[in-house]
Backbone as ProteinMPNN parsed JSONL, in Angstrom:
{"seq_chain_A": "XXXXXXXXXXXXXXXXXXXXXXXXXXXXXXXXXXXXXXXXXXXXXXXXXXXXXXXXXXXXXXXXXXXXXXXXXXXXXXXXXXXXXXXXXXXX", "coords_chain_A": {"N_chain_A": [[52.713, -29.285, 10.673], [50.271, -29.947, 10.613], [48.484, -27.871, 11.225], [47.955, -26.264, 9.344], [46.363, -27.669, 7.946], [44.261, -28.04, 9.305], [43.721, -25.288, 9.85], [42.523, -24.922, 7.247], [40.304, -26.642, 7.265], [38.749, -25.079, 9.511], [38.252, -23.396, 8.232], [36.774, -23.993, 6.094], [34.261, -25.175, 7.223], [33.02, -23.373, 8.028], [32.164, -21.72, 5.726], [31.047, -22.927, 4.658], [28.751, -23.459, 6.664], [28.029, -20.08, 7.115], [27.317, -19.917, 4.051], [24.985, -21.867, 4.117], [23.099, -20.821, 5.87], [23.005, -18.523, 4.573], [21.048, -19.501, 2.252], [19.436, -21.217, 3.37], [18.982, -20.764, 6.036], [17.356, -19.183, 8.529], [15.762, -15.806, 7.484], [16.233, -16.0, 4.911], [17.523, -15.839, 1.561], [15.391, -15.815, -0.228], [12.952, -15.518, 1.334], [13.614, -12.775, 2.105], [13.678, -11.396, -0.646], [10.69, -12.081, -0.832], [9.286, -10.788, 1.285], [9.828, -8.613, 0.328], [8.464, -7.787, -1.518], [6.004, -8.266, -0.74], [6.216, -5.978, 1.093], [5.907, -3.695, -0.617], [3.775, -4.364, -2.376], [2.223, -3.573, -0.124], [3.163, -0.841, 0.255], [2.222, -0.041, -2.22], [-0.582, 0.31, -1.797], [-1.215, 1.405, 0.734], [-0.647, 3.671, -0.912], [-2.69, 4.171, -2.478], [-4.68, 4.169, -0.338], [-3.945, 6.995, 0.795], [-4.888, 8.423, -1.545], [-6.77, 8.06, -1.796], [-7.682, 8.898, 1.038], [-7.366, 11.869, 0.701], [-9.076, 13.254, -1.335], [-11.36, 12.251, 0.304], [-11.092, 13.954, 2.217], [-10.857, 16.837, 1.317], [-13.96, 16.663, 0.047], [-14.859, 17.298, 2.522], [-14.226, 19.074, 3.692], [-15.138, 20.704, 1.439], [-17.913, 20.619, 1.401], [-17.935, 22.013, 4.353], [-17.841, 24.37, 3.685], [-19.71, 25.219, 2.247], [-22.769, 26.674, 1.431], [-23.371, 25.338, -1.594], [-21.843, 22.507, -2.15], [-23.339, 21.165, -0.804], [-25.583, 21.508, -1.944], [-25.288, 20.556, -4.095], [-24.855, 17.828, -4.091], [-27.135, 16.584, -2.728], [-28.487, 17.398, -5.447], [-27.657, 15.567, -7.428], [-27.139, 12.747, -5.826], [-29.557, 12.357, -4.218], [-31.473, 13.297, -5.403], [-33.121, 16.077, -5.036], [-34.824, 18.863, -5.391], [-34.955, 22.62, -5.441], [-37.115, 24.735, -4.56], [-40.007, 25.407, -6.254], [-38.488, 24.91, -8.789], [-38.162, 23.273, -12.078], [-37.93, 20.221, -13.037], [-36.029, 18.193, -15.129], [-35.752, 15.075, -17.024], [-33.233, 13.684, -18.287], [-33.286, 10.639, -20.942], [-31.039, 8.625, -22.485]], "CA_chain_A": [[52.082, -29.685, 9.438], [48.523, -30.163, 10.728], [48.213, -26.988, 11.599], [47.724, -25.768, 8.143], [45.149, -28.53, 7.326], [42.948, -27.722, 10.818], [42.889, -24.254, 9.795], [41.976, -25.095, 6.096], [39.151, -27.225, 7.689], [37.401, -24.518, 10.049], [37.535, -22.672, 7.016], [35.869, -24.186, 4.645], [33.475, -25.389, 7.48], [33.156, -21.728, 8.469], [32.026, -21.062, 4.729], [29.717, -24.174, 4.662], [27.942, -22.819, 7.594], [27.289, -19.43, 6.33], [26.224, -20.61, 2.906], [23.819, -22.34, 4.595], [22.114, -19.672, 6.009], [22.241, -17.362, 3.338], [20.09, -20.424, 1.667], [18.117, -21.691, 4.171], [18.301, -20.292, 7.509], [15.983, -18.169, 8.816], [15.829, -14.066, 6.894], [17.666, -16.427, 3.841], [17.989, -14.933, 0.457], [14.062, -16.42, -0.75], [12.084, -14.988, 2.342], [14.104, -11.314, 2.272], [12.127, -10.94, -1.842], [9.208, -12.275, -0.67], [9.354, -9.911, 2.64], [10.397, -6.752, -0.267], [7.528, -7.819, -2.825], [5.184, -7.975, 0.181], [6.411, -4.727, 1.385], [5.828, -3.092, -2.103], [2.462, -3.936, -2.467], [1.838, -2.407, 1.136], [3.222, 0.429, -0.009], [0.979, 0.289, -3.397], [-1.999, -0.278, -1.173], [-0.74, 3.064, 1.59], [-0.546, 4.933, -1.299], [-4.353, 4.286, -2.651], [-5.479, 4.482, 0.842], [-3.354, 7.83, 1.271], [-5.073, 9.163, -1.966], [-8.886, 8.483, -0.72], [-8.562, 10.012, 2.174], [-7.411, 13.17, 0.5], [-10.44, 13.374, -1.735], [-12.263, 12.495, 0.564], [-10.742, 15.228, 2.978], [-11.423, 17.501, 0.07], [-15.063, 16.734, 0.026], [-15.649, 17.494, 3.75], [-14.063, 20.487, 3.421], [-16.233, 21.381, 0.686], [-19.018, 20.671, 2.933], [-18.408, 22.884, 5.857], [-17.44, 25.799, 3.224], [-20.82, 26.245, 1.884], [-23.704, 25.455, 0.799], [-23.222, 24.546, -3.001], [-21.658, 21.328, -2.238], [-24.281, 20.554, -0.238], [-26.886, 21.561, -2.986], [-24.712, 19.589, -5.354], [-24.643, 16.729, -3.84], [-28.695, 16.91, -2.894], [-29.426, 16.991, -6.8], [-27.405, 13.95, -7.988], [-27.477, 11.595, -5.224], [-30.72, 12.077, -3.302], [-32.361, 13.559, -6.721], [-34.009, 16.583, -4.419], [-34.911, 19.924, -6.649], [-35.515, 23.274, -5.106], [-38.54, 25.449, -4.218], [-40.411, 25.946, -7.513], [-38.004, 24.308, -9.847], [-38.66, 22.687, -12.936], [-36.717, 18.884, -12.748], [-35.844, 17.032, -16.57], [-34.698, 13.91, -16.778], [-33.05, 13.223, -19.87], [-32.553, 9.599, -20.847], [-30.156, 8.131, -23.377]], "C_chain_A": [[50.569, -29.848, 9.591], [48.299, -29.39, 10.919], [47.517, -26.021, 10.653], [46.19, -26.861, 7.741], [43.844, -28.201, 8.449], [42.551, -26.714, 10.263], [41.851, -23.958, 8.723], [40.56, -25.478, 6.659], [38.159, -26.526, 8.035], [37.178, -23.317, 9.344], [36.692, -22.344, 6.118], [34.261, -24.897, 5.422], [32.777, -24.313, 7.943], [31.939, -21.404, 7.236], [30.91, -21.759, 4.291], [28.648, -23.434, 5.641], [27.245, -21.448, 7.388], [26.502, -19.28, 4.985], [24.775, -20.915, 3.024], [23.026, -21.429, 5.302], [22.083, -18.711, 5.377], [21.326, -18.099, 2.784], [19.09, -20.489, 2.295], [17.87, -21.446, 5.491], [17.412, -19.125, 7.427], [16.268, -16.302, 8.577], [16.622, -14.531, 5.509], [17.405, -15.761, 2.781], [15.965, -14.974, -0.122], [12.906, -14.996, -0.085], [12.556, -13.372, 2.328], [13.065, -11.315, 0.997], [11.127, -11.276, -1.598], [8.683, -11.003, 0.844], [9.241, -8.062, 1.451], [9.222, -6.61, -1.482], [6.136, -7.379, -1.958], [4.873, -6.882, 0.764], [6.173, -3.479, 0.613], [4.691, -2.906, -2.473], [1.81, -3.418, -1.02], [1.849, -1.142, 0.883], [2.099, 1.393, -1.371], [-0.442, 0.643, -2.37], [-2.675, 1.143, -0.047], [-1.243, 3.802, 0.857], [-2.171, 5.125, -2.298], [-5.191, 4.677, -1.821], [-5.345, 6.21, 0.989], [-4.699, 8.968, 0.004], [-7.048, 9.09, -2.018], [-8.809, 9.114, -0.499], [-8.252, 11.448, 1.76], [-8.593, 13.438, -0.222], [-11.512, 13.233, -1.166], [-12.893, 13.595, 2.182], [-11.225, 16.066, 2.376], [-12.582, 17.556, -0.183], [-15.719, 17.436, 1.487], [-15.082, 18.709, 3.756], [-14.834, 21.239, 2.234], [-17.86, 21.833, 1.079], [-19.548, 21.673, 3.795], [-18.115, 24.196, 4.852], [-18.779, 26.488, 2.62], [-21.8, 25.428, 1.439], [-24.221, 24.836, -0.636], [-22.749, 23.321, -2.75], [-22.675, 20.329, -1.951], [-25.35, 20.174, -1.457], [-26.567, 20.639, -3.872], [-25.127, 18.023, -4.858], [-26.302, 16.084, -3.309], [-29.242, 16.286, -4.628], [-28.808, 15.558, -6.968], [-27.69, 12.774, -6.877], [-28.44, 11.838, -4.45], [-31.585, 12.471, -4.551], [-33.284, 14.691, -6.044], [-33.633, 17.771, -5.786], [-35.569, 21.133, -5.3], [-36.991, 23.317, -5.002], [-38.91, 26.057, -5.663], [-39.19, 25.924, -9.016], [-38.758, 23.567, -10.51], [-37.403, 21.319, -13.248], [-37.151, 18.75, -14.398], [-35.192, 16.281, -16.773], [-34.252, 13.809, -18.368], [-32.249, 11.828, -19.763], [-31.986, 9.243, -22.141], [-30.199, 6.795, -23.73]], "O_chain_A": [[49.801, -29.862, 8.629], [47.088, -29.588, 11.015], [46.703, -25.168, 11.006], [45.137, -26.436, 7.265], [42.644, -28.185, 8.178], [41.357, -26.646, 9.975], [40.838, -23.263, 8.818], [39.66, -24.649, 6.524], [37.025, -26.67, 7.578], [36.339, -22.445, 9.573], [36.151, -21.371, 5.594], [33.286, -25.146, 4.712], [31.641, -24.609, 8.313], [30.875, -20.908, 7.609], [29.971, -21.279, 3.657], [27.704, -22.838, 5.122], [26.015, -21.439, 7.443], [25.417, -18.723, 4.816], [23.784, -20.507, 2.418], [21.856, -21.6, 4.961], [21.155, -17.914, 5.515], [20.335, -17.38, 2.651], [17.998, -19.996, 2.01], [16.843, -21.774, 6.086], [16.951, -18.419, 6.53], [16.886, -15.636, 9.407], [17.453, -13.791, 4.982], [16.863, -14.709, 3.122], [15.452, -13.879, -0.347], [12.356, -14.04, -0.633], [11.608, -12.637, 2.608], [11.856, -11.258, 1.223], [10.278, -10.686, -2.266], [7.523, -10.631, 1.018], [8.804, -6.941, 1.714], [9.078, -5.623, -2.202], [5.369, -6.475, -2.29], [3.715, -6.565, 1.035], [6.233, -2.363, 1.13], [4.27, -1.817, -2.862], [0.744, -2.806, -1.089], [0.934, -0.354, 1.124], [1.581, 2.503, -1.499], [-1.19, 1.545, -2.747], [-3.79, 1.657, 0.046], [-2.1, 4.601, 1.234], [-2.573, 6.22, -2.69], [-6.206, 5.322, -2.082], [-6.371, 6.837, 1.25], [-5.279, 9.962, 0.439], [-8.026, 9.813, -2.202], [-9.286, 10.142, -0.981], [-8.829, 12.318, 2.413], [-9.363, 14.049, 0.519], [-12.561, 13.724, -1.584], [-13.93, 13.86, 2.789], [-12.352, 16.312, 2.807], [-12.798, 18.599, -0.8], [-16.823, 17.98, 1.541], [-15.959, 19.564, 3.883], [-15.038, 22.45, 2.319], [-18.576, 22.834, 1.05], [-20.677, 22.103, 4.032], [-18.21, 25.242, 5.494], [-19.009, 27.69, 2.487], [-21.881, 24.231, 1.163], [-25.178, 24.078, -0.795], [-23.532, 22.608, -3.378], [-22.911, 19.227, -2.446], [-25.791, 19.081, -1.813], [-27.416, 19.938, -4.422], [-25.77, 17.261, -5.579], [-26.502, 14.921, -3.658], [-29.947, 15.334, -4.962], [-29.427, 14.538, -6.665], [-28.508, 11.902, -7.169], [-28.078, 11.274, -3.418], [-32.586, 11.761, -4.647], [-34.455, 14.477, -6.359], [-32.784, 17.743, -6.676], [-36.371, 20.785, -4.433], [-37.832, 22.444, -5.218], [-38.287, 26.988, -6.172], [-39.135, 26.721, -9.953], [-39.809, 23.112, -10.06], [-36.242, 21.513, -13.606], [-38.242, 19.078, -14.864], [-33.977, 16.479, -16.783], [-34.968, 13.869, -19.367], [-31.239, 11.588, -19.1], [-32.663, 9.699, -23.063], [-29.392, 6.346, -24.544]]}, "name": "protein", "num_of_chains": 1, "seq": "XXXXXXXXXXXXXXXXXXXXXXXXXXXXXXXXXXXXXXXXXXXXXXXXXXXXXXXXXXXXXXXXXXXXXXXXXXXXXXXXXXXXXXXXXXXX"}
């Protein structure tokens, strides 16, 4: 007759015990979404980084291909103008 009540016991203390660490031990239910939200914006963050460096792969390869990029990139950001050009600024 006790045999049935013992086993009941390391049953339900069995069931207590894992409970408790799905709650609050350590990887518990809280810390896994905060671990998958965390992980999410990493991946947001990868995939901004990922799409720089292609553009700005894409530029250096424009670069070594010739020298229009170069020239391009001369007028707007350094503001240089050929040999016997005529520069106009137009402002707005």
């Amino acid at each position: 007759m006790n045999f049935p009540k013992i086993l009941i016991a390391i049953a339900i203390f069995l069931i207590f015990q894992l409970q408790y660490r799905l709650w609050f031990g350590d990887g518990n239910i809280l810390q896994v979404e905060e671990y998958q939200q965390r992980l999410n914006d990493l991946k947001k963050e990868v995939h901004l980084k990922k799409e720089r460096n292609e553009k700005l792969y894409a530029d250096v390869v424009d670069l070594r291909k010739g020298e229009e990029a170069i020239e391009e990139r001369a007028r707007y950001e350094l503001g240089m103008i050929k040999e016997n050009e005529t520069f106009f600024q137009v402002v707005e």
